[in-house]
Structures are given as structure tokens and as C-alpha cells.
N, CA, C and O atoms as CSV, one atom per row, in Angstrom:
chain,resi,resn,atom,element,x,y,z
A,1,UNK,N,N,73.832,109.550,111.223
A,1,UNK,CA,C,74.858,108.666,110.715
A,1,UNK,C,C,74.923,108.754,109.186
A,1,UNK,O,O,75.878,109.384,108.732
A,2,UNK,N,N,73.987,108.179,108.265
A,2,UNK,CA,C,73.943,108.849,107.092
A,2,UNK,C,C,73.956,110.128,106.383
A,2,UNK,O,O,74.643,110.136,105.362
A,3,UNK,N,N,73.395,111.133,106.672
A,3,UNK,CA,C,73.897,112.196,106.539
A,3,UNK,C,C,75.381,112.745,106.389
A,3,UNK,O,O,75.938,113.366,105.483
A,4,UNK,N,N,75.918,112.155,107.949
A,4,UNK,CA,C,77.278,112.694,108.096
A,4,UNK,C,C,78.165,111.896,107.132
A,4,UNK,O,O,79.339,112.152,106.867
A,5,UNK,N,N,77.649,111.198,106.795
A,5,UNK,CA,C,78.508,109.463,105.300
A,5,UNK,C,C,78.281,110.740,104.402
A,5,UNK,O,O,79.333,111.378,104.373
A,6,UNK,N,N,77.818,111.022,104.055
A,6,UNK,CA,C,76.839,111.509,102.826
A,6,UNK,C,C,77.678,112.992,102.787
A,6,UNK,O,O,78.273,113.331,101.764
A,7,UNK,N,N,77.666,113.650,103.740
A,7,UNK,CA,C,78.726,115.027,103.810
A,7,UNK,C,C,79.852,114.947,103.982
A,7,UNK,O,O,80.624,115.904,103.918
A,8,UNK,N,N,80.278,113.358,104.328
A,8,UNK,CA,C,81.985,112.992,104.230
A,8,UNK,C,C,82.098,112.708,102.626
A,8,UNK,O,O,83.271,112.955,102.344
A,9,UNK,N,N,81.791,112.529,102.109
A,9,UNK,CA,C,81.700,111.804,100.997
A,9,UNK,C,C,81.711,112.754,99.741
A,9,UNK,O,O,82.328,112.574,98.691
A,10,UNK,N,N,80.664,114.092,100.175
A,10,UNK,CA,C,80.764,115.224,99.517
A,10,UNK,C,C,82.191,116.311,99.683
A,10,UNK,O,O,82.362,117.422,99.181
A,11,UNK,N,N,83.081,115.517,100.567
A,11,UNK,CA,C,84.044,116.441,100.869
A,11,UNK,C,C,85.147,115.202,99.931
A,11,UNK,O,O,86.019,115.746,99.253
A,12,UNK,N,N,85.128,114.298,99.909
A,12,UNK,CA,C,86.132,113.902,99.008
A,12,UNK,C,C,85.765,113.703,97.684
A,12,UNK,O,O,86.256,112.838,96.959
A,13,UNK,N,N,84.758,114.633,97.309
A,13,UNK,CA,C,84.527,114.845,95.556
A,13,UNK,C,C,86.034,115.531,95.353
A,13,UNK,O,O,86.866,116.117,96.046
A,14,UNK,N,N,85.837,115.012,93.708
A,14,UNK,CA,C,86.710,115.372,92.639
A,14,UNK,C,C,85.325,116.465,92.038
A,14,UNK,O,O,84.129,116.255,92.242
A,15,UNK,N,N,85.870,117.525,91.340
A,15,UNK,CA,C,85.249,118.263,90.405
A,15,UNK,C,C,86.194,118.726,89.380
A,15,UNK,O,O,87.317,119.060,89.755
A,16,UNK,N,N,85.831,118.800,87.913
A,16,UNK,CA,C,86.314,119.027,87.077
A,16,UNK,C,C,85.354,119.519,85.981
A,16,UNK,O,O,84.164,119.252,85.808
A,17,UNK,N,N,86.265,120.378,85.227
A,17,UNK,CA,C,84.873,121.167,83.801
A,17,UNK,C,C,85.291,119.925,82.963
A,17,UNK,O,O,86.233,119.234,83.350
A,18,UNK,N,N,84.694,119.663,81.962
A,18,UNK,CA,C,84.262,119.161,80.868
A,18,UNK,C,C,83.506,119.549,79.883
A,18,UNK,O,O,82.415,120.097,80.039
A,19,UNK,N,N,84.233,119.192,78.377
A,19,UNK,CA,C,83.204,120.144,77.293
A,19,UNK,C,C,81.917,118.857,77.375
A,19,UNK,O,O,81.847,117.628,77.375
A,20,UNK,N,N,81.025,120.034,77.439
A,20,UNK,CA,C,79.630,118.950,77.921
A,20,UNK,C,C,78.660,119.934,77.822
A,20,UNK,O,O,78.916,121.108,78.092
A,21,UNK,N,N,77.365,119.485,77.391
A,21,UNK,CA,C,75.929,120.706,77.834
A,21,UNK,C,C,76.162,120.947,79.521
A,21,UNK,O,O,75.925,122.065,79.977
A,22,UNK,N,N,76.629,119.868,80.407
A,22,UNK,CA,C,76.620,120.181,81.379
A,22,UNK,C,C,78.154,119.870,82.032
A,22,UNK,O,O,78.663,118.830,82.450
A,23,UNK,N,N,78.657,121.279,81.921
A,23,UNK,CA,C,80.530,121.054,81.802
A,23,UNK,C,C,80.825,120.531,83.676
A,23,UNK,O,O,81.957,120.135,83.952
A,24,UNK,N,N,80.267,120.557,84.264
A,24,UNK,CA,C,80.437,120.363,85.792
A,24,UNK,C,C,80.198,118.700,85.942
A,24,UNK,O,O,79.197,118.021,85.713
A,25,UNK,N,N,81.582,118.320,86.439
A,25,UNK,CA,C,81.580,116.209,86.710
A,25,UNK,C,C,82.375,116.133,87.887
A,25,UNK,O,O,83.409,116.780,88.058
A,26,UNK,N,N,81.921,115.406,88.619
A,26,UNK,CA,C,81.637,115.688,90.106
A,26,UNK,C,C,81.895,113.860,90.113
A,26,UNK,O,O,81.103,113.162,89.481
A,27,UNK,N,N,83.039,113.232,90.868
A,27,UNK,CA,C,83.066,111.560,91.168
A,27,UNK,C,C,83.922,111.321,93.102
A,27,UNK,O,O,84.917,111.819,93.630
A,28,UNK,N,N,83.114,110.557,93.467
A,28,UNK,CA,C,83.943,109.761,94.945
A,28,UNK,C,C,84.300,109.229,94.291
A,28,UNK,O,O,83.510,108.819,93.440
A,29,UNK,N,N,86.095,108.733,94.161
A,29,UNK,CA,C,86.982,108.034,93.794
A,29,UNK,C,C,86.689,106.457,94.888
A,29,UNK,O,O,86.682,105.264,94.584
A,30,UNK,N,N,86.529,106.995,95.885
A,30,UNK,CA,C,86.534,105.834,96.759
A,30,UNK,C,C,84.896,104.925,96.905
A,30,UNK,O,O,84.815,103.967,97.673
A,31,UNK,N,N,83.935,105.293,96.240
A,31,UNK,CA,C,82.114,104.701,95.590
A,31,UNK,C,C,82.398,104.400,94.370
A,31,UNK,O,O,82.262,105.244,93.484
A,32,UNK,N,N,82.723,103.483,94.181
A,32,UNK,CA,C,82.748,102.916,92.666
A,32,UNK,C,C,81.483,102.978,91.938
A,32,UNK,O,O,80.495,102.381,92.366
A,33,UNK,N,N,81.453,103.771,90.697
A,33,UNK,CA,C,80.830,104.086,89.999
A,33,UNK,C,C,79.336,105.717,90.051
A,33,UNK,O,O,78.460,106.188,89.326
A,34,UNK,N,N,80.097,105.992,91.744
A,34,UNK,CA,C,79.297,107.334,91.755
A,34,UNK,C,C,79.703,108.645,91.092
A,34,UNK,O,O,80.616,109.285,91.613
A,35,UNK,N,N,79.157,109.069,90.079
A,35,UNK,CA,C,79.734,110.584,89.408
A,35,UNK,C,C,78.446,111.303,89.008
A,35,UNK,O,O,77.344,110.755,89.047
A,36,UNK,N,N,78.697,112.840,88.536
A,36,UNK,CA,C,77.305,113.088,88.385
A,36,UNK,C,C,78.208,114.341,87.376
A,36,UNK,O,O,79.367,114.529,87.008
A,37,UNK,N,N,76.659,115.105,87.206
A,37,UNK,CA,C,76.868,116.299,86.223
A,37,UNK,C,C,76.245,117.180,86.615
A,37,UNK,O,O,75.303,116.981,87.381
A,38,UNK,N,N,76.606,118.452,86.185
A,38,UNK,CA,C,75.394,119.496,86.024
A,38,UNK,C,C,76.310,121.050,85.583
A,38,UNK,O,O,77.488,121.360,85.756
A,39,UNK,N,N,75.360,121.651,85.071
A,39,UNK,CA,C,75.100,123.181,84.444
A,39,UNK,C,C,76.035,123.985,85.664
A,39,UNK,O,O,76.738,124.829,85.108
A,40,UNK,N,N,76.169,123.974,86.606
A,40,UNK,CA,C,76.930,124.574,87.172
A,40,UNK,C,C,77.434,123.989,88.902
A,40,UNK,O,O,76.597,123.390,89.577
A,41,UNK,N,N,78.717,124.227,89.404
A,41,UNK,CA,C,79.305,123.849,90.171
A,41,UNK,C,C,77.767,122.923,91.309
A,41,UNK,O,O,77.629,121.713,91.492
A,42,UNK,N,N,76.908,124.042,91.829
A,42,UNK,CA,C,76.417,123.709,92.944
A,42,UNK,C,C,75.128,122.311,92.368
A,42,UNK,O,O,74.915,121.271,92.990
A,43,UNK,N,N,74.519,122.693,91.175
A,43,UNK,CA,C,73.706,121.722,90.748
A,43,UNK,C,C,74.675,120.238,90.324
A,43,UNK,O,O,74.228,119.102,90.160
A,44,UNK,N,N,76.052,120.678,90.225
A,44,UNK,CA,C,76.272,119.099,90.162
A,44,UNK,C,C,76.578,118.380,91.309
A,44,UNK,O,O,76.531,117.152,91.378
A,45,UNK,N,N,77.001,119.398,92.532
A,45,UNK,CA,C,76.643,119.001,93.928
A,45,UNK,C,C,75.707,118.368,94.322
A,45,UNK,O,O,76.070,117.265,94.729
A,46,UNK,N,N,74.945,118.491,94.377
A,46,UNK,CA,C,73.449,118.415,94.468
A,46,UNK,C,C,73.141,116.894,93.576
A,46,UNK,O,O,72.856,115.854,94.168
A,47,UNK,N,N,73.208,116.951,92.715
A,47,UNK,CA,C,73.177,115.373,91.600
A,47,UNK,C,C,74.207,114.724,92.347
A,47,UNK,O,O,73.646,113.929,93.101
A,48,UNK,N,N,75.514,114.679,92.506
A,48,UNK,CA,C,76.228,113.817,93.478
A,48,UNK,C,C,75.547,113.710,94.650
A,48,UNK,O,O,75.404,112.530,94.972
A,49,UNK,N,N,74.992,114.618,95.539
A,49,UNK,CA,C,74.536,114.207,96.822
A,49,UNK,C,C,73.153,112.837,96.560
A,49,UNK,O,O,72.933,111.788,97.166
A,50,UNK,N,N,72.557,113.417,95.536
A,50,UNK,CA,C,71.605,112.294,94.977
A,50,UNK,C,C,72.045,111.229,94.930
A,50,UNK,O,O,71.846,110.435,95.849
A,51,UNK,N,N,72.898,110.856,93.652
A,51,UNK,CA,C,73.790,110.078,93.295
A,51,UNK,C,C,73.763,108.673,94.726
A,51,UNK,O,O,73.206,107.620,95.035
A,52,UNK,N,N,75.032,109.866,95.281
A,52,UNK,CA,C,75.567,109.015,96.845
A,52,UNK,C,C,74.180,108.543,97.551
A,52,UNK,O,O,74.144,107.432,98.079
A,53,UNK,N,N,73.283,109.209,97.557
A,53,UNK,CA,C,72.017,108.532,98.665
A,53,UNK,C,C,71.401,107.835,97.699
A,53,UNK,O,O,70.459,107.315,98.298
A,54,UNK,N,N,71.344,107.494,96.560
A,54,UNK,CA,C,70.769,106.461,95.730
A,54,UNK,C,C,71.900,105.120,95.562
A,54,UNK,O,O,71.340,104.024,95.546
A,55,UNK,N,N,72.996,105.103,95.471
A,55,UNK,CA,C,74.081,104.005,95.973
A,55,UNK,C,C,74.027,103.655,96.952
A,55,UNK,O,O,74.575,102.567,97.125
A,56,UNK,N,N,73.495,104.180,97.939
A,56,UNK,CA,C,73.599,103.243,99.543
A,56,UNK,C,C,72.093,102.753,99.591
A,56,UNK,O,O,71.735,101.640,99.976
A,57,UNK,N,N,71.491,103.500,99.255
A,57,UNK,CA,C,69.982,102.863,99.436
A,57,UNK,C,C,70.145,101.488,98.433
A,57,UNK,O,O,69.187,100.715,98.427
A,58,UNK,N,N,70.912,101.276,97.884
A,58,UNK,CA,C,71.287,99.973,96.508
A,58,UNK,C,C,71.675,99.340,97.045
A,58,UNK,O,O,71.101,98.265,97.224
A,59,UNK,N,N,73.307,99.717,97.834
A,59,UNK,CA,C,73.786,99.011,98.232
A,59,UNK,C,C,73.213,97.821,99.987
A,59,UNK,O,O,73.621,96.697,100.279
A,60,UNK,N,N,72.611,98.346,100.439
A,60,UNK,CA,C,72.683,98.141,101.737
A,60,UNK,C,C,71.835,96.900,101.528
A,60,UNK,O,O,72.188,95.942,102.216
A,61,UNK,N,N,70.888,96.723,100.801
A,61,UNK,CA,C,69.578,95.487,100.791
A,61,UNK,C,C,70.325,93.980,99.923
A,61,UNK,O,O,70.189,92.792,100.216
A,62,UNK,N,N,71.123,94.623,98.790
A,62,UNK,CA,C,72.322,93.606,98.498
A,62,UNK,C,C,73.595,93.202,98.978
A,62,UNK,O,O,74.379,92.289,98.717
A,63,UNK,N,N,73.549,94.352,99.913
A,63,UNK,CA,C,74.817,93.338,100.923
A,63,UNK,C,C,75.954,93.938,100.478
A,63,UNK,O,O,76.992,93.861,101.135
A,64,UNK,N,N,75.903,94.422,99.629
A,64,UNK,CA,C,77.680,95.492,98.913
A,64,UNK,C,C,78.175,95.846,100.230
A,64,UNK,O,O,77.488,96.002,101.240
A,65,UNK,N,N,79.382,95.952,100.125
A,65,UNK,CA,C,80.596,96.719,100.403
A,65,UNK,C,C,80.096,98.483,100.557
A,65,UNK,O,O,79.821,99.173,99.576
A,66,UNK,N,N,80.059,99.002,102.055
A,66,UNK,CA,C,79.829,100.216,101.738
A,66,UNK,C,C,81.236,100.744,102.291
A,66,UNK,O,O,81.598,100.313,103.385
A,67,UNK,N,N,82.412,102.048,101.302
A,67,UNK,CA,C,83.392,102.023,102.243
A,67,UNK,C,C,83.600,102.993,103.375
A,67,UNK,O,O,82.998,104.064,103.446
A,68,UNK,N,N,84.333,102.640,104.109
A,68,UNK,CA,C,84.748,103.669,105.499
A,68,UNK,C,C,85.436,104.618,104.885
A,68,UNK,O,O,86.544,104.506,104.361
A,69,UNK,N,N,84.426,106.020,104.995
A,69,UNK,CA,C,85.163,106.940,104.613
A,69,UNK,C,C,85.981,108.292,106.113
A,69,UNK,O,O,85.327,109.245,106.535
A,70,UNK,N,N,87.053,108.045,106.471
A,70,UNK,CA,C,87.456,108.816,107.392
A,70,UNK,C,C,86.991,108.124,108.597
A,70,UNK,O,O,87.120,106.900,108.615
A,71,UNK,N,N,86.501,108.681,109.544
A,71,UNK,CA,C,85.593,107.958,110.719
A,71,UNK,C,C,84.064,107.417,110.464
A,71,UNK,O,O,83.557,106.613,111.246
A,72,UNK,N,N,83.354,107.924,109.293
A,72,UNK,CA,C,82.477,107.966,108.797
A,72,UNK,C,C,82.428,106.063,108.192
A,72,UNK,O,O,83.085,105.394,107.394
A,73,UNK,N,N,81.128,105.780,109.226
A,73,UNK,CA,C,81.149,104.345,108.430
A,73,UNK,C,C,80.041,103.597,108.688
A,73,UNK,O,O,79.982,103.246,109.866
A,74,UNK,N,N,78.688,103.043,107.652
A,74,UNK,CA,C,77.332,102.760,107.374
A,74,UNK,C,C,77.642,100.923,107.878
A,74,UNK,O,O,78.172,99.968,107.310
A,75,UNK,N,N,77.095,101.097,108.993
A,75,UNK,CA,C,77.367,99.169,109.589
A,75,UNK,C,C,75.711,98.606,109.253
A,75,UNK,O,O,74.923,99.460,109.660
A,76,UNK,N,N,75.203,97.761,108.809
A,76,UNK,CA,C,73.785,97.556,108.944
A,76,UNK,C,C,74.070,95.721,109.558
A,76,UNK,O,O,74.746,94.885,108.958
A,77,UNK,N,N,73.301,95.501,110.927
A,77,UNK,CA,C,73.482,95.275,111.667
A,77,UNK,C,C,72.988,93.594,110.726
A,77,UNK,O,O,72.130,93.628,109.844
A,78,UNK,N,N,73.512,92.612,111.023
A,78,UNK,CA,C,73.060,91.133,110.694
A,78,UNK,C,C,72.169,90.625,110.550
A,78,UNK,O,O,71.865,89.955,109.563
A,79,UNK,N,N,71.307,90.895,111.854
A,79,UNK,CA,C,70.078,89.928,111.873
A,79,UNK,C,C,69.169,91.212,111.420
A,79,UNK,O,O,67.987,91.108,111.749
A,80,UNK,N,N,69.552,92.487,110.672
A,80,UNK,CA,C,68.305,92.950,109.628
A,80,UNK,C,C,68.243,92.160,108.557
A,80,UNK,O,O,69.236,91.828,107.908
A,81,UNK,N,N,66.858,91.748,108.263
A,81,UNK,CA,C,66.738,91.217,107.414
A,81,UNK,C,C,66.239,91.967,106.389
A,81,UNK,O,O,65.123,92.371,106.713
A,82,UNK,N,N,66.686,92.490,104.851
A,82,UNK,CA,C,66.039,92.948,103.813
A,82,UNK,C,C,65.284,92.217,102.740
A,82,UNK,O,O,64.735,92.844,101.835
């Protein structure tokens, strides 16, 4: 289930160069505030995939809003208690 969030999520990146030490910026429009960088296309992949599994591991114990991306969608059940 996560995983497949996590590879939906990598499919609706934005990528764009930027003058930067690390010109590669990588954002889910739809994860507020997930973007990343890196030295070249696949390493900023890679920092976004981070990125995204460090936002849900955040989000899920505070109760955030995680969104439905496509069919892809992180339910954590009520009576877990964090």
C-alpha cells in the first residue's frame, strides 16, 4: 500500500533544471511542501522518494490530511492509537 502511494506520487513529480549546485528540483504539487534536489535527474528522484516517505511518516501520527492520489490512498484506521 505504501509503496504503491509512494510510486504514484513519483509519477506526478514536476522536474525542472535550476541554476543551483544542484540544478535538478523535483515537487508533488498535490503534498504540500514536498520538493527535493539533486546533481542529477535520478539522485533528485531518489531525495523526493525520501522526501515523500519522510512526510507520511510525519504526517500519519499527527493526524494530517494525507491526499488521494489516483486510486492510491493511505487510510490509518481510528482506533490506532499513536
Amino acid at each position: 500500500m505504501i509503496s504503491e502511494y509512494i510510486q504514484e506520487a513519483l509519477h506526478r513529480a514536476k522536474y525542472e533544471l535550476i541554476e543551483d549546485e544542484e540544478p535538478y528540483y523535483g515537487e508533488i504539487s498535490e503534498m504540500p511542501g514536498v520538493w527535493a534536489s539533486g546533481r542529477t535527474l535520478e539522485e533528485c528522484r531518489e531525495n523526493l522518494k525520501e522526501v515523500v516517505e519522510g512526510w507520511i511518516l510525519l504526517s500519519v501520527p499527527k493526524g494530517l490530511p494525507i491526499p488521494r492520489l489516483g486510486s492510491c490512498e493511505i487510510r490509518v484506521p481510528e482506533e490506532i492509537s499513536v
